[in-house]
C-alpha positions in Angstrom: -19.5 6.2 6.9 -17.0 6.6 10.2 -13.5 5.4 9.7 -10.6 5.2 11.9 -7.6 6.9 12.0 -4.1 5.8 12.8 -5.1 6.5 16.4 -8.3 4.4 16.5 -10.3 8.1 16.1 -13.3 8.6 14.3 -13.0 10.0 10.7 -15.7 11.2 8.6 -14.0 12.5 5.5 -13.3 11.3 2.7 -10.2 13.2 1.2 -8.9 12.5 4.6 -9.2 8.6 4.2 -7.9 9.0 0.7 -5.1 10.8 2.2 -4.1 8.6 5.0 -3.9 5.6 2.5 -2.0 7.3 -0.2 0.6 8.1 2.1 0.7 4.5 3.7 0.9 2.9 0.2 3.9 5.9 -1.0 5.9 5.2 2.1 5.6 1.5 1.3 7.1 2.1 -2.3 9.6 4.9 -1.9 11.0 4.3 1.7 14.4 2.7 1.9 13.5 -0.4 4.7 16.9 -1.7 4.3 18.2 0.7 6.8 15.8 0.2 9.2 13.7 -3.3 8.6 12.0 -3.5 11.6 9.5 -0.4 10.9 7.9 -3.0 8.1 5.7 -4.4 11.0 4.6 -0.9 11.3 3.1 -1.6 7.9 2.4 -5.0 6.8 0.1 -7.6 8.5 1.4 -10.7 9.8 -1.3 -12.5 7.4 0.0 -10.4 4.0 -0.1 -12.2 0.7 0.1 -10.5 -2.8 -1.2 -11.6 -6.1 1.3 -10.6 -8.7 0.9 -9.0 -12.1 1.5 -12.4 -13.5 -1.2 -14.0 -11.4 1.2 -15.9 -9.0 0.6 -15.9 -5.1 3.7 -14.1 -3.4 4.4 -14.5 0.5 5.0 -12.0 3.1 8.2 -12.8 3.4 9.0 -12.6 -0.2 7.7 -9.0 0.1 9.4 -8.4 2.8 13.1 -9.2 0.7 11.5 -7.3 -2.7 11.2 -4.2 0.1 14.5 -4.4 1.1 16.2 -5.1 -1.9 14.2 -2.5 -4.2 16.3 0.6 -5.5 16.3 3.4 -2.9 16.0 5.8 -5.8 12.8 4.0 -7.5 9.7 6.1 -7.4 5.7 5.6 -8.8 3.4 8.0 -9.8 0.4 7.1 -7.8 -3.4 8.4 -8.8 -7.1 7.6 -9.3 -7.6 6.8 -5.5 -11.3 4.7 -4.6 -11.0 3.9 -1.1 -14.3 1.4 0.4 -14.6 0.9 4.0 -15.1 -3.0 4.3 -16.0 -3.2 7.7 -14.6 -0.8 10.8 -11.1 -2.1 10.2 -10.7 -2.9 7.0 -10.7 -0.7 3.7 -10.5 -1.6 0.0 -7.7 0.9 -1.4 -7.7 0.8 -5.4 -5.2 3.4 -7.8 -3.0 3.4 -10.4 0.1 3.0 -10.4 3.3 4.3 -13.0 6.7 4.2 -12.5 8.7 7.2 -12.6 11.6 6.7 -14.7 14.5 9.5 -15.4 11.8 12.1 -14.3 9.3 11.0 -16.7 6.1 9.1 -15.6 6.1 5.9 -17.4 2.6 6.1 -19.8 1.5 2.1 -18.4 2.0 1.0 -14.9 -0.7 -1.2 -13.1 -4.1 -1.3 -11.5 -3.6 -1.9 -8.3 -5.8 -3.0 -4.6 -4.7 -3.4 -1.3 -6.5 -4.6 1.6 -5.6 -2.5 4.9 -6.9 -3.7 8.1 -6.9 -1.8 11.3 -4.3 -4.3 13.7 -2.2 -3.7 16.7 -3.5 -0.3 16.8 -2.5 0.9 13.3 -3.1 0.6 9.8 -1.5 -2.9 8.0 -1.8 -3.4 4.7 -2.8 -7.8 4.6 -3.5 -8.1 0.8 -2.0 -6.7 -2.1 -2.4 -7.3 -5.9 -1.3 -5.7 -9.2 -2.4 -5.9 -12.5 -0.5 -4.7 -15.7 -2.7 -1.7 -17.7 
């Protein structure tokens, strides 16, 4: 199945797709936004809504202040990446996800999925949910 890119280019492979996503989901968790909030519309659709571990709905803007007020030093160990193309610009992006915590990987973490859709010519994650493993 074709995919596009960051540029609206065709992509056939797979690690590639797994690749792209994986970045856009680290750089969502490890970068400091509070320096710089504007680059969050680089990331996060105007639509975004999250379903949290404990099964409540969470606005964009509430993710928006849990991005800028999150510890610059926080970091996840993210793996087991399944990425499904949902239509042309959309994709299903499922992992796992453990917190790193004094340079050991936490042993439970969370399932999670996000829904990226291809918008204003790049990659915008519009759905998010987690759920505790």
């Amino acid at each position: 199945m074709n995919h596009l890119d960051n540029a609206g280019h065709i992509d056939k492979s797979e690690t590639a797709l797994i690749d792209r996503f994986k970045q856009r989901e680290e750089t969502l968790l490890h970068t400091d936004f509070s320096k710089s909030p504007q680059q969050l519309d680089n990331f996060l659709h105007p639509e975004l809504f999250e379903i949290s571990p404990i099964g409540s709905y969470t606005s964009r803007s509430e993710i928006v202040t849990w991005l800028l007020a999150k510890p610059s030093t926080q970091r996840w160990c993210l793996s087991q990446f399944k990425v499904v193309a949902l239509a042309s610009d959309a994709m299903l992006v499922c992992y796992q996800a453990n917190s790193i915590n004094a340079g050991t990987v936490k042993k439970t973490g969370s399932l999670r999925s996000s829904i990226w859709r291809f918008d204003a010519h790049q990659w915008r994650l519009q759905f998010h949910q987690a759920t505790k493993n």
